[in-house]
N, C-alpha and C positions, 0 to 999 in steps of 0.2 A: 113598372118603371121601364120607358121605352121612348127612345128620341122618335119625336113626330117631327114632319116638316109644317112650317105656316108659312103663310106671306105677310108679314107686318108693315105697319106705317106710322111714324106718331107726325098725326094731324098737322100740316105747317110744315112738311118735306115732302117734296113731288116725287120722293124715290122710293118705292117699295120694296121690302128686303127678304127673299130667303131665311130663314131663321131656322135653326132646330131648336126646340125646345121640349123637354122631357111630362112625359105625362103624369107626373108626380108635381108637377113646377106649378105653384099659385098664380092669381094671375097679375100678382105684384111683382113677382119670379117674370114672369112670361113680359110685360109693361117692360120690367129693365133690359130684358136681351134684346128687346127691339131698340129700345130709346141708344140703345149703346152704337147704334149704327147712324142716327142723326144727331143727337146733342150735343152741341160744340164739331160739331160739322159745318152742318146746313142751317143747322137749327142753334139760335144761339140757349146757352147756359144761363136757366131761369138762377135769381139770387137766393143760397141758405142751398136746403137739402132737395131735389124734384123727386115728387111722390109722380104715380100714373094711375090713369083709369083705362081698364082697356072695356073696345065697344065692340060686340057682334051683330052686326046689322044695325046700328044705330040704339041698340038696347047696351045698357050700363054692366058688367059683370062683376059679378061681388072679388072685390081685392081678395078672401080666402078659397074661392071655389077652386080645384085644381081642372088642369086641363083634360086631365082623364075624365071627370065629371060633365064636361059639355059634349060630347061625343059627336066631336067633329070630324069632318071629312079630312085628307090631307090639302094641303096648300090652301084652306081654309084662310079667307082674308081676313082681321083684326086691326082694329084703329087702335091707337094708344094715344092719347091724350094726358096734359098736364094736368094734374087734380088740383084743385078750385083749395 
């Protein structure tokens, strides 16, 4: 358990964000601390509850894999997207 730094983005906000996120955090965990800097921002507020998917390189990561698990660089970039 260790805050990492990333640079997050959810897809459809031109602003990319700093994030700490802790190497223990899912990447359902990891989807919300990013989405929490654009949603009802920039980004309007999908209707009901928003799920995420986050992308590494344009590959899909499984919503339970933890971030310690992908053994990233720091300020590693991630897309986060709305789930379909």
């Amino acid at each position: 358990m260790a805050l990492f730094p990333i640079v997050g983005r959810l897809v459809g906000d031109f602003i990319p964000h700093l994030v700490a996120v802790d190497t223990d955090d899912t990447m359902d965990t990891v989807a919300a601390k990013v989405a929490v800097h654009s949603v009802g921002r920039r980004v309007a507020v999908p209707p009901g509850v928003p799920s995420y998917d986050v992308y590494l390189d344009d590959r899909k990561i499984d919503p339970s894999v933890t971030l310690g698990e992908l053994s990233l660089l720091p300020l590693q970039w991630l897309d986060v997207r709305f789930r379909d």
